[in-house]
LOLORO-550503 format. One record per atom (N, C-alpha, C, O): x, y, z. Coordinates in pm, whole numbers, plus 50000, padded with zeros to 5 digits. Layout:
// residues N
XYZ;...
// end
This chain:
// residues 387
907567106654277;906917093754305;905417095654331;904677085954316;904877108654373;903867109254416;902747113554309;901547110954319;903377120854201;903207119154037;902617105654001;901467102553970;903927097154017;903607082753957;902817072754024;902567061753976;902357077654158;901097064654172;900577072354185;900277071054303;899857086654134;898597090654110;898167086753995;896977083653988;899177085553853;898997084353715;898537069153731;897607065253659;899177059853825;898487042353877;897067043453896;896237037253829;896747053254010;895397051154072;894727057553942;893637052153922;895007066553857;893617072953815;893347060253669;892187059353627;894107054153623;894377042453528;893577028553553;893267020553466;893357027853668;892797013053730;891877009353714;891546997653733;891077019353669;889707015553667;889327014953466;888237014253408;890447015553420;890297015353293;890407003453214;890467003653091;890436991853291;891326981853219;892406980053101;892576974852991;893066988653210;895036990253174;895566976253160;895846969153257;895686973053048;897116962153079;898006960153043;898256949352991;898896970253056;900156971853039;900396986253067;899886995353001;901276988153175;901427000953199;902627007053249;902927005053366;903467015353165;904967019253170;904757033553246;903987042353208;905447034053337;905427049653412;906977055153505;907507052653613;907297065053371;908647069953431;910017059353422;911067060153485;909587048553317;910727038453306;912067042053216;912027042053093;913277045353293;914257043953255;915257028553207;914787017453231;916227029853158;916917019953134;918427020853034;918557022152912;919267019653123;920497021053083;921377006653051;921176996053112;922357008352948;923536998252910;924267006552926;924457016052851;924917003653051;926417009553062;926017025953103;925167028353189;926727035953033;926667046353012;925427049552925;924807059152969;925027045152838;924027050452751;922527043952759;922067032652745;922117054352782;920447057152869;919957054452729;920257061352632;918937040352726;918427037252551;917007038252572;916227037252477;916437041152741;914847042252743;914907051252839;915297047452949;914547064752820;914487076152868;912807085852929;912267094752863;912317080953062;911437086953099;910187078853017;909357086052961;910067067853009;908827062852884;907757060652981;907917054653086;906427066752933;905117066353007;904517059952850;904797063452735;903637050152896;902757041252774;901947035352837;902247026452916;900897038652815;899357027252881;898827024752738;898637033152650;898597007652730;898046999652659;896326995552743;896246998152863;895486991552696;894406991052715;893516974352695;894056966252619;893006972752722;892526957952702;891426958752543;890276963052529;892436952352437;891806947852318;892456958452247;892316955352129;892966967352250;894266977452222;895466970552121;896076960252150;895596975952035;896816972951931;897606990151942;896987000751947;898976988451945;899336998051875;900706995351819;901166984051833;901467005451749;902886998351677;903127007551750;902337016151788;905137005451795;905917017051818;906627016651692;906807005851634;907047028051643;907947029151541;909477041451579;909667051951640;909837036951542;911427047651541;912227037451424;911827028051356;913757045351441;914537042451361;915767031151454;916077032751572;916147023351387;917257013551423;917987021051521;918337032851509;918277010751656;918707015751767;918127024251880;918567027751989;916877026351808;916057037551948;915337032752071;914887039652162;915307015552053;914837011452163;913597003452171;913016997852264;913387004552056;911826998052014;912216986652142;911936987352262;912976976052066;913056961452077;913316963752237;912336964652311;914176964452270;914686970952453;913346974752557;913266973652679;912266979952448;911036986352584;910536972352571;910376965452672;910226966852431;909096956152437;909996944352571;909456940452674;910786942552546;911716933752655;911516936852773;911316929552870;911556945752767;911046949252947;909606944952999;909366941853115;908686945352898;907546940752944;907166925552969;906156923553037;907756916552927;908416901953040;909266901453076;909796890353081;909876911653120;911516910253200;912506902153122;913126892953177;912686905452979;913926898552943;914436907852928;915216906852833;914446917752973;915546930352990;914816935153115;913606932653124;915556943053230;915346947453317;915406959653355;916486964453392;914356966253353;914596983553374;914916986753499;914536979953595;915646997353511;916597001553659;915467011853727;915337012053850;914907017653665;913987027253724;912707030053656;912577029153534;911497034553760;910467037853707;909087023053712;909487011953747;908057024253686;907187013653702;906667006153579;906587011253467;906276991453615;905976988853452;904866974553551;905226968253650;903826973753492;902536968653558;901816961053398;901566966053289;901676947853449;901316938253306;900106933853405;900276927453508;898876938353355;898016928553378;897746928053549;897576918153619;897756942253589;897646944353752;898626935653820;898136930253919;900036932053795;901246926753823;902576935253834;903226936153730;902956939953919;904406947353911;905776935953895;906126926053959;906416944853749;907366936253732;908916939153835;909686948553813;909076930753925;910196934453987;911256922354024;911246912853945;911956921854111;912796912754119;911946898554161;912736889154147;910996894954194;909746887954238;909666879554133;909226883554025;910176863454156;910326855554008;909096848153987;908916841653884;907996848954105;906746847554077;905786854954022;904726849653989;905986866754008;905786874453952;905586874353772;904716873953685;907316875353793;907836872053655;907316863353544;907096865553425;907166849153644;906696835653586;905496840353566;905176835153460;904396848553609;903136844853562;903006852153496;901996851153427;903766862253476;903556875053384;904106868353209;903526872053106;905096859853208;905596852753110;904506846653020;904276848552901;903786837353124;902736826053023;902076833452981;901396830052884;901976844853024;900796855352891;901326862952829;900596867052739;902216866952831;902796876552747;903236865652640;903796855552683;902996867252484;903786861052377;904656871852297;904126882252256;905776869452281;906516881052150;907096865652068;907446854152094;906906874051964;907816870051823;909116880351807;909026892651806;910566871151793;911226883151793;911976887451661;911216885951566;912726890451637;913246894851508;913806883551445;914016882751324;914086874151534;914796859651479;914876852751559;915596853851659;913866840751523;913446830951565;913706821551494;914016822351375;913576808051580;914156794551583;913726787551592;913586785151712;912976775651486;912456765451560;913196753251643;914396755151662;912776744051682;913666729051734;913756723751598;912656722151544;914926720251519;914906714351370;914066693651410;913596684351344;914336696251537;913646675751527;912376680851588;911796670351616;911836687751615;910756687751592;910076692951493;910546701351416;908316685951485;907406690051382;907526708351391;908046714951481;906996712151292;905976726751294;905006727351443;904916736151528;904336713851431;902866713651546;903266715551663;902806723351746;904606704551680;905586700751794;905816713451874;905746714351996;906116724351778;907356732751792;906296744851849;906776753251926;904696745851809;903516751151844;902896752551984;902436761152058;903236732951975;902436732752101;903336726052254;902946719352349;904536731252220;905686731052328;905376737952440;905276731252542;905196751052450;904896762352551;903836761652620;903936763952740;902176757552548;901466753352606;901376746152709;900976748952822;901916733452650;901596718752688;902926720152807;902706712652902;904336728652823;904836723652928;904716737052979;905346734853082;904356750852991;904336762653059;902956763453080;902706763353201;902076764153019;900526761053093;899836750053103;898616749753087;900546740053130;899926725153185;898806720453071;898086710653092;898716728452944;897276722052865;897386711652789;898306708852713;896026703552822;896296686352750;897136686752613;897126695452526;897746676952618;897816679652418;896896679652336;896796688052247;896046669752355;894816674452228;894636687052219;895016693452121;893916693152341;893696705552341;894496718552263;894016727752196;896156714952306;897036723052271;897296718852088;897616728052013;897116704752031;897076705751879;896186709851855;896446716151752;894836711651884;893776719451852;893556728151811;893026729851701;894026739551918;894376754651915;895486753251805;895246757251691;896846746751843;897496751451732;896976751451542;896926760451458;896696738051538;896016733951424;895106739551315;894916736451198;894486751251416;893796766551412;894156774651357;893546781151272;895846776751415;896076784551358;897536782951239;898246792251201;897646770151207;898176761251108;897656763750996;898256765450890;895846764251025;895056763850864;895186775650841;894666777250730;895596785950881;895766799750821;896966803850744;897186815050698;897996789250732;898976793650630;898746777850511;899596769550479;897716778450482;897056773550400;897016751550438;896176745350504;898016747150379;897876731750435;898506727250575;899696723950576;897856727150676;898346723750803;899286713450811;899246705950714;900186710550904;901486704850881;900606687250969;899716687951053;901026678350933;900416665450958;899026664950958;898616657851050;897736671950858;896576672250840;895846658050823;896156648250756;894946660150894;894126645550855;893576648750700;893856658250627;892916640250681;892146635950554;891256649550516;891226658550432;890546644850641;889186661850639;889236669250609;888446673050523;890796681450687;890936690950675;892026690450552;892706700650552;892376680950445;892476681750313;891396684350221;891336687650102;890676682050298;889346677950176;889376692750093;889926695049985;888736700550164;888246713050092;889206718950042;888966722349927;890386722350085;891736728149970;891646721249831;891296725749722;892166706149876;891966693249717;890976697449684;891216705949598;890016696649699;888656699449628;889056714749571;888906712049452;889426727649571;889406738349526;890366735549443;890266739649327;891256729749475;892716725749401;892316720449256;892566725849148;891556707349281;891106700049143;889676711049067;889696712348944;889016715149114;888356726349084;889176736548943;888626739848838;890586739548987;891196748048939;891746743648803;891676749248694;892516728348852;893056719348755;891756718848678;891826728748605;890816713848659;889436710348571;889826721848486;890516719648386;889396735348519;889206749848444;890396753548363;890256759348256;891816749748422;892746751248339;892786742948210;893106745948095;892346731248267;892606716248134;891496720748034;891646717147918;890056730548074;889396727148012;889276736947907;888336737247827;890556747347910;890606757047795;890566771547869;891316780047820;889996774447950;889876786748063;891456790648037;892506784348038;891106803548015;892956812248012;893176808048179;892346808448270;894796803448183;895366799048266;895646810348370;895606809548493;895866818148311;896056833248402;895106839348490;895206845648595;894236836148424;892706840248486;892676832948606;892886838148716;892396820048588;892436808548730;893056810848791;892646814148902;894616811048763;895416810648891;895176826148951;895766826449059;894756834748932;894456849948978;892966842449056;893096843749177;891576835049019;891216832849124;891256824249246;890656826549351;892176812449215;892116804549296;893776803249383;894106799549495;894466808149272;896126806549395;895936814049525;894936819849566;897126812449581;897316819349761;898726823249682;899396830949750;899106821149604;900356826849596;900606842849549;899836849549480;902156847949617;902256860349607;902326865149464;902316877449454;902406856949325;902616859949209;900826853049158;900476848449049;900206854649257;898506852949198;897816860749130;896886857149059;898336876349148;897946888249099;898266887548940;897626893348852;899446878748920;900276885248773;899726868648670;900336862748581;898936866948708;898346853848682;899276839748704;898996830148633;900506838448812;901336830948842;901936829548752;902006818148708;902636840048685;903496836448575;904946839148659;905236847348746;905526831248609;907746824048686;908246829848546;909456831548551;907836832648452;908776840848374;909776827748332;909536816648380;911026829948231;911366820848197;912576816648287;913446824648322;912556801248327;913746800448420;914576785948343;914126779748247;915496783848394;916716775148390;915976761948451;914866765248494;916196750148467;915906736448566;916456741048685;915686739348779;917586746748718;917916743948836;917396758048924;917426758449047;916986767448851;915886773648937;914646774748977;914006783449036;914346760948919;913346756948913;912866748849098;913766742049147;911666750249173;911746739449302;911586726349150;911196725249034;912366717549288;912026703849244;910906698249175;910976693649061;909746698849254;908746695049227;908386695949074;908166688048982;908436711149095;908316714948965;909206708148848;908616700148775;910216709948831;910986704248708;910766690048692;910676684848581;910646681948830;910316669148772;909066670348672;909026667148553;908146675348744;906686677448632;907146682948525;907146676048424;907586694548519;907756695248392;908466692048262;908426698448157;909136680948290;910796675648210;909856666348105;910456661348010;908646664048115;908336653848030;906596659647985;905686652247948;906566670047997;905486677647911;905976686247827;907026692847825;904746684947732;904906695047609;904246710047642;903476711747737;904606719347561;904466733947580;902796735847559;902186731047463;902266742547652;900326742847679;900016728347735;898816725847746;900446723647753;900186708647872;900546713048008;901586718248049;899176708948083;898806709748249;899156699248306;899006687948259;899906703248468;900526689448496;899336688448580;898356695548599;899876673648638;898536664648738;898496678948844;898976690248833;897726672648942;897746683049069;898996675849162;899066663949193;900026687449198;901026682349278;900976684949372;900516696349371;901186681449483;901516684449615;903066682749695;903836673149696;903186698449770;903946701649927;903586700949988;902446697050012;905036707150103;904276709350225;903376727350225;902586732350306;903836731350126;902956739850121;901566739350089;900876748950122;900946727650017;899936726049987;899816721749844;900526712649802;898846728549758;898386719949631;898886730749480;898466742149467;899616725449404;899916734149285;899656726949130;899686715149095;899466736149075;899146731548915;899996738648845;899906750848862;901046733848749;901826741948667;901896737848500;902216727248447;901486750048445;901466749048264;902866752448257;903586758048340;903156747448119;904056746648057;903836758747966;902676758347924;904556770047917;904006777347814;905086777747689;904976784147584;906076769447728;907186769347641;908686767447630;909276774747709;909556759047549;910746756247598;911826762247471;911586762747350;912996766247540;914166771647476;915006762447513;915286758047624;915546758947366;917356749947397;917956755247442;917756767247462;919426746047496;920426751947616;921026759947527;921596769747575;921056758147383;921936766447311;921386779647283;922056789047240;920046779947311;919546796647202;919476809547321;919066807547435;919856819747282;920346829647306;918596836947363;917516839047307;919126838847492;917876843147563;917546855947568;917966861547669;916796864347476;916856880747501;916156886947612;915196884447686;916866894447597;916776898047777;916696913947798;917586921247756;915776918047854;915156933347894;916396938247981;916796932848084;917126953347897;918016957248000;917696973548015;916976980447944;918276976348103;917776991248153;918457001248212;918467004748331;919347008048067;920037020748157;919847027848252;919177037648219;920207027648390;919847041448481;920817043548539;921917037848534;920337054748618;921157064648710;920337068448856;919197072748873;921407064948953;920667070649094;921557080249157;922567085049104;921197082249252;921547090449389;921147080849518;920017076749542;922027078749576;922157070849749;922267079949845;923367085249864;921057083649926;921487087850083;921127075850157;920117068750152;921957075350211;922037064050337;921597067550496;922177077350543;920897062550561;920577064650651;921197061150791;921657049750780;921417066050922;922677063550997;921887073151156;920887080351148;922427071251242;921957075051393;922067092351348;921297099151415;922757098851263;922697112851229;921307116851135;920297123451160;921717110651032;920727109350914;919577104250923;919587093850857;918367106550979;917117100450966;916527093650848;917127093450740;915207087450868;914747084550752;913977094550637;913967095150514;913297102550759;912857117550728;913637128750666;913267136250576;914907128650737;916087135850676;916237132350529;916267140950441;916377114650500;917207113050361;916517118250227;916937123550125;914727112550293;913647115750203;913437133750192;912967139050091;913807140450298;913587155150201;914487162250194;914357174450199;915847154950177;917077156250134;916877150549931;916987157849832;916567135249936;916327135349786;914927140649708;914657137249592;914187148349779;912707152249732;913347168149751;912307174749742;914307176749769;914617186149735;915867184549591;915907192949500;916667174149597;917277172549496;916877169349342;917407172649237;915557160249375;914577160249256;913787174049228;913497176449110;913527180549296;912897193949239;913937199149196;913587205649097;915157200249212;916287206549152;916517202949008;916967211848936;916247189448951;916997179648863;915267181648802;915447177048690;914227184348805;912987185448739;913477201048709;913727205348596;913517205048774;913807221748706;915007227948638;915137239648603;915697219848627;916757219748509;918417213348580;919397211448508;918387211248716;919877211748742;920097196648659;919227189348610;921717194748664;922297182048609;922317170148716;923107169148809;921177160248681;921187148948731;922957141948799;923227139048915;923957140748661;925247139548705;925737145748836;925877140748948;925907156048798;926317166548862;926117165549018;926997166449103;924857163549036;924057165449160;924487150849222;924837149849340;924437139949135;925187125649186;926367127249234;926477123249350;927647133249170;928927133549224;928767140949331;929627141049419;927637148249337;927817161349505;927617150549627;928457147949713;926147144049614;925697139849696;925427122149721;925357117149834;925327116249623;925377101949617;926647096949747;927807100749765;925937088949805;926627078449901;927117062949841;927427053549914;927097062649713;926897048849606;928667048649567;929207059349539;929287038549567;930787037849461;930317042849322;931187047249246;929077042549284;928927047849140;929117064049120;929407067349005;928977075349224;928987087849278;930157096649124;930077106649052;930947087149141;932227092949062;931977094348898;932727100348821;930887088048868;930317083448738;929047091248668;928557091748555;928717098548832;927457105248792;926447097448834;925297099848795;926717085648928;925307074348944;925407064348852;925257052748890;925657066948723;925337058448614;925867041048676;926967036148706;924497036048675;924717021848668;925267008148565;925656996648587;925027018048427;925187009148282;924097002848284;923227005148368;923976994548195;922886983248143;922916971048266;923636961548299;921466978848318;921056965848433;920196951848408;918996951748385;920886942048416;919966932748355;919086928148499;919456931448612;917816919648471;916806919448562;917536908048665;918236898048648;917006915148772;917846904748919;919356910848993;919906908849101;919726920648850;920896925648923;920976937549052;921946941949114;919526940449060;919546947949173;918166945349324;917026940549327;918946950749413;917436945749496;915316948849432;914816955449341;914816941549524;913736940249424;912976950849480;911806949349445;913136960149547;912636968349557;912956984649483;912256994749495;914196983049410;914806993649346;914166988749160;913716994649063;914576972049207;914016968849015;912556971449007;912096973448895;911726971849115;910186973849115;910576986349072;910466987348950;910926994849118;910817016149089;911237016349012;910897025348935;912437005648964;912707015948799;912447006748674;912957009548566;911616995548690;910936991448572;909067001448591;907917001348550;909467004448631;908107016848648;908007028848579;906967033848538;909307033748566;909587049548507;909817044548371;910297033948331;909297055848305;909957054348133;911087060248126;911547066348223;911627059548027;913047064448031;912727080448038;911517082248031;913357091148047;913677101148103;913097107548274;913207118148337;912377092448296;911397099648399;912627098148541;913737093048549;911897103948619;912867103048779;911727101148904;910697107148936;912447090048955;911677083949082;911747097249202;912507106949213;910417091649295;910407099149430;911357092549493;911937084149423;911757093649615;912577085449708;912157074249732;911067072249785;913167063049688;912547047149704;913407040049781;914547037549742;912977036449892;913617028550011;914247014749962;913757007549874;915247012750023;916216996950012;916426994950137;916017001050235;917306983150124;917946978950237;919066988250227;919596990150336;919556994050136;921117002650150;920717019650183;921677026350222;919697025250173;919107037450209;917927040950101;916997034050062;918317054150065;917057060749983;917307066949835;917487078949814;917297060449771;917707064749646;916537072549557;915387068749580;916707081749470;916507087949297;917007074549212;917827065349206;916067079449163;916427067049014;915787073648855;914717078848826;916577071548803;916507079848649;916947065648553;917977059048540;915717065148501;915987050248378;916207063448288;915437073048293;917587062548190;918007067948078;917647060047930;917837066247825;917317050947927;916657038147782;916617026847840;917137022347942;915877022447758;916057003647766;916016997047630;915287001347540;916686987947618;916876981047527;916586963847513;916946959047621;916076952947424;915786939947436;916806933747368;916756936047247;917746926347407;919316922547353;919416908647395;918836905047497;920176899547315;920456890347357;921686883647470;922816883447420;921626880447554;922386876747691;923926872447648;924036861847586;924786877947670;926106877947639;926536860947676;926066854147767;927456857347585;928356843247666;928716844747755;928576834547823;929496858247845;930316860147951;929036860548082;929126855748196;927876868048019;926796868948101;926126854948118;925836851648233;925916848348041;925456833448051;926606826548177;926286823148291;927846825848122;928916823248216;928586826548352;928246817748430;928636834748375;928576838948530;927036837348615;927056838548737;925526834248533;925066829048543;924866815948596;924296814348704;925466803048504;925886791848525;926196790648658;925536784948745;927476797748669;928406799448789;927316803848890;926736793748929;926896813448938;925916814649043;925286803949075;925536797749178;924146799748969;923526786948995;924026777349090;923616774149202;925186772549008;925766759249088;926556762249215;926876753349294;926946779149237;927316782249383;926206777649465;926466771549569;924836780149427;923266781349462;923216766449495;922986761549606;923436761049402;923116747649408;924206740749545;923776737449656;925236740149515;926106736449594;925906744549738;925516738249836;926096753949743;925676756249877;924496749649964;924706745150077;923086749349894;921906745049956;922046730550011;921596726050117;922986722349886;923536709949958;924266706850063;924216696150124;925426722150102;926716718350189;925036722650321;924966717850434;924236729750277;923516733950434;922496728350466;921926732450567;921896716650387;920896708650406;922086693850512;921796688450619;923176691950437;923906682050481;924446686750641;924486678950736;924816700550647;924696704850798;923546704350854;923596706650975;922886702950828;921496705550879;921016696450968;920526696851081;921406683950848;920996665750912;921756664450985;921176664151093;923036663151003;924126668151117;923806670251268;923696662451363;923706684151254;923226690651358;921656684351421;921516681351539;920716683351333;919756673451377;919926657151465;919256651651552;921346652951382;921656641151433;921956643251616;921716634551699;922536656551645;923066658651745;922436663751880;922606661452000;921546672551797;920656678651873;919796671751958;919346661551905;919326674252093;918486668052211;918346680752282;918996691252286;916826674552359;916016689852407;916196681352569;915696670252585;916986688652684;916146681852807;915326689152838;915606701052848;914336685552858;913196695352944;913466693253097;913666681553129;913516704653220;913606699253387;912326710453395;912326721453340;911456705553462;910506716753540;910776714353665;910796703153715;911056727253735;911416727853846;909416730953945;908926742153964;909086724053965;907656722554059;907706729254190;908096725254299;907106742854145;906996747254269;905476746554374;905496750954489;
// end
């Protein structure tokens, strides 16, 4: 103890704010925050990183007491967090976390839902509190109930864009300078889709233009969009379609298996398979995949059939080439494109297509119709207890 308020006193004069010393913390039997010393600093960023289950989420909790450490010191802002619910409370209105899954109030606005905490945990006017929020509204491009004003200058860049497209300017070009969207880079090209994967908006605009015709400027709630037409296929003609033999290897990652582990686990198996061993071979040893028995072999992958972070790595390699270790949501795979071929989309493949869709479709309806539901039902009481 006499350790730990020396490591207090010599800290104080640093403007510490946030300061973990000697904090333990147990569930049950199993100790998930073990001896943690961490001083944060005023204007200080840092990330913790580990692997699933090590506690990340568990320390940050402790630092507004939504988890409670059993031992050791933890000091927010020259405040000791302890059983002291005044304490607690003031240590709360400043501390903000975002957590892994979050919720808004569905009857309330976006703004509503912003300036809740403010306006009833730090007493601030509402103007004030839409203000601030509103701030930081314009940073995901059209603020949610915007006046006129703060339309102006988006519309204005918006019709800016529309002008340059209508006026012959390659379409690709524009939308690379003027979109916010994540497909701005590839000149906003959607590639060819169906109506019903289409947003709304969109297909209405486009059901009654011809192919190189610019629609009006439309508007969301996301803000302002312009969409060309570059061309239409009947329901009947046979859509050819980019497919792509490969082969992987799966290590999966697990409280044994690190992330570090899987990666120079498959970055020794690729030097093996570059220097002559059998790709197969080395799949049936080590692959964690149901494909393992096959050698990896995936067959002919058509685009979408796999996560988009595996179809990014292996529309990358040419065929004989072999990926470094490329992270998924399922672990760490090798990937070996064996050919690709441009073929036209099977009936059975069209079929099951179809079928997805209208699962797609039908579902979004059964959960929009819950949605209004639950909205119908839903009520917030607010009690402040005035101390």
């Amino acid at each position: 103890m006499a350790e730990a308020a020396a490591v207090l006193r010599s800290a104080a004069a640093d403007d510490v704010m946030i300061q973990m010393v000697n904090v333990h913390k147990w569930y049950g039997q199993f100790h998930v925050l073990k001896d943690i010393d961490l001083t944060v600093y005023k204007g200080e960023r840092i990330v913790i990183c580990g692997p699933s289950g090590s506690g990340k989420s568990t320390l940050i909790r402790c630092i507004n007491r939504l988890e409670e450490h059993q031992k050791g010191k933890i000091i927010v802002d020259g405040i000791e967090l302890s059983n002291d619910l005044k304490n607690i409370e003031q240590i709360r209105r400043e501390v903000g976390m975002v957590f892994q899954h979050f919720n808004l109030f569905p009857h309330l606005t976006v703004l509503e839902n912003c300036t809740l905490a403010p306006i009833w945990v730090r007493r601030m006017p509402k103007a004030e509190a839409e203000k601030a929020a509103m701030k930081y509204l314009e940073r995901v491009r059209i603020p949610e109930q915007a006046s006129p004003e703060r339309i102006e200058a988006p519309r204005a860049r918006a019709d800016k864009a529309l002008a340059e497209a209508r006026s012959g300017l390659d379409f690709a070009s524009v939308a690379a300078s003027y979109s916010d969207a994540p497909d701005a880079i590839s000149g906003g090209a959607l590639g060819w889709r169906s109506h019903e994967r289409l947003p709304e908006l969109f297909a209405d605009a486009l059901k009654d233009m011809q192919p190189g015709q610019v629609s009006e400027l439309l508007r969301s709630p996301a803000g302002f969009h312009v969409v060309k037409l570059l061309g239409r296929r009947g329901a009947g003609e046979a859509a050819p379609v980019a497919q792509t033999h490969a082969r992987h290897i799966l290590v999966k990652t697990n409280e044994v298996v690190s992330e570090d582990d899987a990666r120079r686990r498959l970055a020794t198996l690729r030097e093996r398979i570059v220097a002559g061993a059998d790709f197969a071979g080395l799949a049936r040893l080590n692959s964690e995949d149901g494909t393992a028995a096959r050698g990896g072999d995936l067959g002919w992958v058509y685009p979408g059939d796999t996560v988009p972070e595996f179809e990014r790595a292996m529309n990358a390699l040419a065929p004989g080439e072999i990926s470094p270790p490329v992270r998924t949501p399922f672990g760490f795979h090798l990937i070996q494109v064996l050919e690709r071929r441009t073929a036209d989309m099977s009936a059975e493949r069209q079929r099951l297509q179809a079928r997805q869709a209208l699962r797609e479709r039908k579902a979004d309806e059964a959960y929009q119709d819950w949605l209004r539901q639950l909205r119908d039902r839903t009520y917030v009481d607010l009690r402040l207890d005035e101390r």
